[in-house]
N, C-alpha and C positions, 0 to 999 in steps of 0.2 A: 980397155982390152978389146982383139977384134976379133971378134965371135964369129966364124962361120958357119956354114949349114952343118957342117959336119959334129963340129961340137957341139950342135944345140941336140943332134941327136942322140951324140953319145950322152949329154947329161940329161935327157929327157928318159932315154935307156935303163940310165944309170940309175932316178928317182926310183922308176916305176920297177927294176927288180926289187929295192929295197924297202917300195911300200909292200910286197908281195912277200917277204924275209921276215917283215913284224907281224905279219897274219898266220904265220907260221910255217907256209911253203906256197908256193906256185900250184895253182890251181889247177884240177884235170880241164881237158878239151869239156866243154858242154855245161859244166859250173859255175853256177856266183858264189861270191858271197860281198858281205856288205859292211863295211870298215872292222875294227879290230873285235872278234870276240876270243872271251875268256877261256882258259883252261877248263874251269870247274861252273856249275851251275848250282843256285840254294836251289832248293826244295821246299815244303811244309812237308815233313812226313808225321802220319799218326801213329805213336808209338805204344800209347796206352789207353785207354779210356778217357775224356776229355782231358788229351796233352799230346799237340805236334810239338815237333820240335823242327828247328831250322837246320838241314842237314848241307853239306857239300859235294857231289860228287864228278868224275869228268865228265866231261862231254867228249864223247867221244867222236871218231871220224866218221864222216858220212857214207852209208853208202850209195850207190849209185838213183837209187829210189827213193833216196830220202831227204826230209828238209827238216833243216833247224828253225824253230821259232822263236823269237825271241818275245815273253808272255806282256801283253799291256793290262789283262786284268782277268779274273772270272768270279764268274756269282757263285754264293752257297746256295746249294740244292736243298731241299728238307730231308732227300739222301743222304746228304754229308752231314746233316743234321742228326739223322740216325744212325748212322755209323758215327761220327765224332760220342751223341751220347751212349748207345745199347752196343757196337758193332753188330747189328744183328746178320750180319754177313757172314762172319767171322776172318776177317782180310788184315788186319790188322798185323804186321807195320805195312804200312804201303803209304803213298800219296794220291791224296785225292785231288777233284776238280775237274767236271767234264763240263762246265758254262763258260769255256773261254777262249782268249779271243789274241790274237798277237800279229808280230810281223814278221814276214821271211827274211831272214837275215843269210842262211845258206840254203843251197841245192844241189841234190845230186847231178849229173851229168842226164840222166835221163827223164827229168822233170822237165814238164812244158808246157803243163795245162792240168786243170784241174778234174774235178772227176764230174762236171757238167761242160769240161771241154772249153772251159775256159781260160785264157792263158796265165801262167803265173810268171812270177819274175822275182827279184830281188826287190824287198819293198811294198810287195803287197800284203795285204791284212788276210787272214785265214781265220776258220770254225774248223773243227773238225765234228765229224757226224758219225753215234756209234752205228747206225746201220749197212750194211756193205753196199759197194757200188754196183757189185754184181749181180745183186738182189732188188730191185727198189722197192718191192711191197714185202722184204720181212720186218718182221717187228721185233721190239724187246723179248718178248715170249719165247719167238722162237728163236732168237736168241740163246736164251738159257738153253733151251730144247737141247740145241745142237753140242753145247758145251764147248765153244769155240773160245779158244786163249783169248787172251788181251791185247793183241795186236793193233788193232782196230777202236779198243774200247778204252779210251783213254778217262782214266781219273775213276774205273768203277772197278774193273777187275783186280784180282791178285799183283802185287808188285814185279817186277824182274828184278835182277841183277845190275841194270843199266839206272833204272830208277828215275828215269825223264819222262814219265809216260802220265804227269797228271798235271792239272793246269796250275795248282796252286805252289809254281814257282817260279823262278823269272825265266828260262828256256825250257820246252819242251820238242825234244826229237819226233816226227810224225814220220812215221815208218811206213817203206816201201809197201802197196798195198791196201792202204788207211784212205779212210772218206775225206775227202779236205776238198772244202770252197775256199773261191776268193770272193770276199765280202768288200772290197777295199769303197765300194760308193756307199756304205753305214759307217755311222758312228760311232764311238767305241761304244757307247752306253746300248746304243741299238744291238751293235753286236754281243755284249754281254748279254740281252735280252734273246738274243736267238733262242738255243736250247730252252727255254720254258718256255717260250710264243710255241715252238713247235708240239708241243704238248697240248695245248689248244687248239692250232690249227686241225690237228687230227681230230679231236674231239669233237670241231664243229662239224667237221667231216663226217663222223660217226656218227652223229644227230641228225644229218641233212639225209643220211644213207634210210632212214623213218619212214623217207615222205612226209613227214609231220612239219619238221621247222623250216616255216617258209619266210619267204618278204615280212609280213603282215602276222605272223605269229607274236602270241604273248608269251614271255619270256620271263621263267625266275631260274636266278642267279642266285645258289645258295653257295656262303661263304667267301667274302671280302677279302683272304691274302692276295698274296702276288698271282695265285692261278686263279682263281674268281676274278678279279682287277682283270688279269689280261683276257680271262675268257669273254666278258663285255665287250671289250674292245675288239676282239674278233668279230665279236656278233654286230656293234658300230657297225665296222668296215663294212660289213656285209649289206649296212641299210636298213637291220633290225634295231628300231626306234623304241618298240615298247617292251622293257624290261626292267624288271622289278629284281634289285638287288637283297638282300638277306644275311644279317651279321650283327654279334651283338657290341662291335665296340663301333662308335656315332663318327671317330676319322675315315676309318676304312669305310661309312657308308657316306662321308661325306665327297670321300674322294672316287668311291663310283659311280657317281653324279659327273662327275667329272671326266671318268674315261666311259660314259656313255649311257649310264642308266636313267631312267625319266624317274623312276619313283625308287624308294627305299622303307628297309622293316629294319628297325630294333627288335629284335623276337625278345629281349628283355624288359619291352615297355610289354608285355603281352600275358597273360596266366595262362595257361594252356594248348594247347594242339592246335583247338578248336577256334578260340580267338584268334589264334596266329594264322588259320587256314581263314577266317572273314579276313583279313588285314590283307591278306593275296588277294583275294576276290573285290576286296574296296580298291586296290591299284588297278584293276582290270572292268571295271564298272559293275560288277557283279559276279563277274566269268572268272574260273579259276584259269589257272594258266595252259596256254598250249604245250608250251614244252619246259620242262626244267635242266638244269644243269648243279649235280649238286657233286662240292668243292671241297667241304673240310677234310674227310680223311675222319669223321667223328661218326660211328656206328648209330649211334641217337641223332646226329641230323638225318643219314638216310632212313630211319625211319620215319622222321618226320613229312620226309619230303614229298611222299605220295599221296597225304592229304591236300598239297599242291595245285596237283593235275585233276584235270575236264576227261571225264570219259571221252577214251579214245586217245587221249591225249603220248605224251614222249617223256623219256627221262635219259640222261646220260648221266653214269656213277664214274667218276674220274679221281675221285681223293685218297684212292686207297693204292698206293703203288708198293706197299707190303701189306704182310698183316695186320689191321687194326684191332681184329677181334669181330664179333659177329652184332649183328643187326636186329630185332626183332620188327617181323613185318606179321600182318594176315594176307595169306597169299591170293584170298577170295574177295577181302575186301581193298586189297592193294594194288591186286593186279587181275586175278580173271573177269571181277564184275563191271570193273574198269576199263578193259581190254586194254590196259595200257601196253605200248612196247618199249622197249628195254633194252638199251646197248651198254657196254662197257668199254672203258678206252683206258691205254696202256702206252704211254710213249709217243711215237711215231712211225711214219715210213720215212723212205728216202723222199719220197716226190711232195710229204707233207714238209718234210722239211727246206726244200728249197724253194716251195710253196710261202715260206716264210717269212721270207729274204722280201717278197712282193708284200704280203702284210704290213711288215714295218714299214717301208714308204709310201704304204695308203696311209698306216693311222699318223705318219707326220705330217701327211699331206694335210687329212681333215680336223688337224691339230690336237688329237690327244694326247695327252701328258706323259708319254711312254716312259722318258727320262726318268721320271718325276718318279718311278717303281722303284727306282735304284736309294734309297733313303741312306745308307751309311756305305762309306767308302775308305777300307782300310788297306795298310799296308802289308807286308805279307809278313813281317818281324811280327804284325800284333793279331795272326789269326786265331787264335785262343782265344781274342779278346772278342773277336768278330762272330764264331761261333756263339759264345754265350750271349752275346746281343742278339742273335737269331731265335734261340734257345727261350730268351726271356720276351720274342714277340715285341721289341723295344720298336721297330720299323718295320719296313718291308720286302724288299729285294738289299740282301747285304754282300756287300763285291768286295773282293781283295784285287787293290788296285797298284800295279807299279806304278814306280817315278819313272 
């Protein structure tokens, strides 16, 4: 048959309105989007006290501010940990999941860059960040302060009506307004790690803000999860060598040997305070530590942890992101005769957070195990299952992962 110009254009016409007919219509001027997406998107929503349930809802049309994600994975928080067991929020039914990580599949007409100004497109990988753009040094706190909705706060506030606003389902809508980088030079595992790195990041911030922890400082690291684990690794990148890790199960202190500690304490090979403060001082040649960082969220380690420190010395308390209950300290012989100084850290900023993004391709570079945080990888039909594996402390960073 002999095909002219003419007809190759009509049936080239012809394809290209009917692949734009199964996406469901012709696109506005200034939008992508990116092969066939669904009517409806699952969900994990909490409905009751340890029990999500997989739900269905639409997805609705865009509008002109906003982008469709399509979700590749997100980590459980020990947030979602306590909301999944206590809600002590009281949010419940909603969807959770603010560790997560995906791909732009749609955009509105008036999307073009990200909110560091860098370009977005169809295809690229995204984080979203609960602090606003328009702020970059507020934080979680004042967050609540303000009592500002959930527009912004994906996977921690109150649910909507629309119900796509948490990571732990396969599309989540990022609304006109909302923090959103393009991560697309990490990888997925990096970018699930985002949102907790930055929780560290700050923290060492918060520590350096002392004076106290420098190059050459001595360094304990109390409490071996995933935020102990990464907070070493921050202090690595940084060039801080000598750090003495603290935890009583022997993997977790094997493995922070590995993202960067030179020595390690079983405080269970130990009888008392008193032993466990010589076992600091034996990592240190005699010297108790210049600065600590302590991790559990467990009221009896922070009391422990000021027998630690060298007058003069630093602390940063990071483990308490609710309430855990209270502490017993002497405030004369813990802190004034001590002159110890004292900061607390909560979250992050914006600038700690894209501060982040540069972290993870130091610690790949200098080869630490970051991946290697992520120990179980589940599907989003088995997050019940994935919960209580967090619950029971069975690993250590647990991701719900799509296919």
């Amino acid at each position: 048959m002999d095909i002219n110009q003419v007809n190759v254009e009509a049936i080239v016409k012809s394809v290209l309105e009917g692949m734009l007919e199964q996406q469901g219509s012709a696109k506005p001027e200034g939008a992508g989007t990116a092969g066939p997406i669904p009517a409806t998107a699952k969900v994990a929503m909490l409905t009751a006290l340890e029990k999500y349930e997989i739900k269905e809802f639409p997805i609705p049309e865009l509008g002109d501010d906003d982008i469709l994600v399509k979700v590749e994975g997100c980590g459980i928080c020990g947030t979602d940990a306590h909301e999944f067991k206590r809600d002590p929020f009281g949010l419940i039914p909603l969807v959770l999941g603010h560790e997560g990580t995906g791909e732009i599949v749609k955009m509105g007409k008036n999307v073009k860059k990200d909110s560091a100004g860098k370009e977005l497109k169809i295809g690229d990988k995204v984080v979203t960040c609960m602090i606003f753009k328009d702020n970059p040094d507020i934080t979680m706190f004042d967050l609540n302060k303000q009592n500002i909705g959930g527009a912004d706060v994906y996977g921690l506030l109150p649910d909507d009506e629309i119900h796509l606003n948490g990571w732990f389902s396969n599309y989540i809508l990022i609304r006109g307004g909302s923090t959103v980088f393009n991560v697309s030079d990490l990888d997925l595992d990096s970018r699930i790690l985002i949102e907790p790195c930055a929780v560290l990041v700050h923290a060492v911030e918060r520590a350096k803000s002392t004076g106290i922890l420098r190059f050459n400082s001595r360094v304990v690291v109390q409490g071996c999860g995933p935020i102990g684990l990464i907070c070493i690794a921050v202090l690595r990148t940084m060039g801080i060598e000598n750090i003495t890790a603290i935890d009583g199960e022997q993997k977790r202190l094997d493995f922070a040997k590995e993202m960067g500690a030179s020595r390690s304490i079983n405080f269970k090979d130990y009888n008392g305070i008193e032993a466990l403060s010589d076992a600091v001082a034996g990592c240190f040649g005699g010297h108790l530590a210049d600065f600590a960082f302590q991790c559990t969220g467990s009221p009896a380690a922070h009391s422990n942890i000021y027998k630690f420190i060298r007058n003069g010395g630093g602390l940063c308390e990071l483990g308490f992101f609710i309430n855990g209950g209270d502490a017993t300290i002497n405030p004369h012989f813990d802190i004034c005769s001590k002159e110890l100084t004292v900061v607390g850290s909560w979250v992050y900023t914006l600038r700690d957070y894209a501060t982040t993004f540069d972290f993870l391709k130091r610690a790949k570079g200098i080869g630490l195990p970051m991946s290697r945080l992520i120990t179980h990888r589940f599907p989003l039909e088995q997050i019940n299952e994935a919960h209580i594996t967090n619950l029971k402390m069975e690993g250590l960073k647990i991701a719900i992962v799509n296919e």
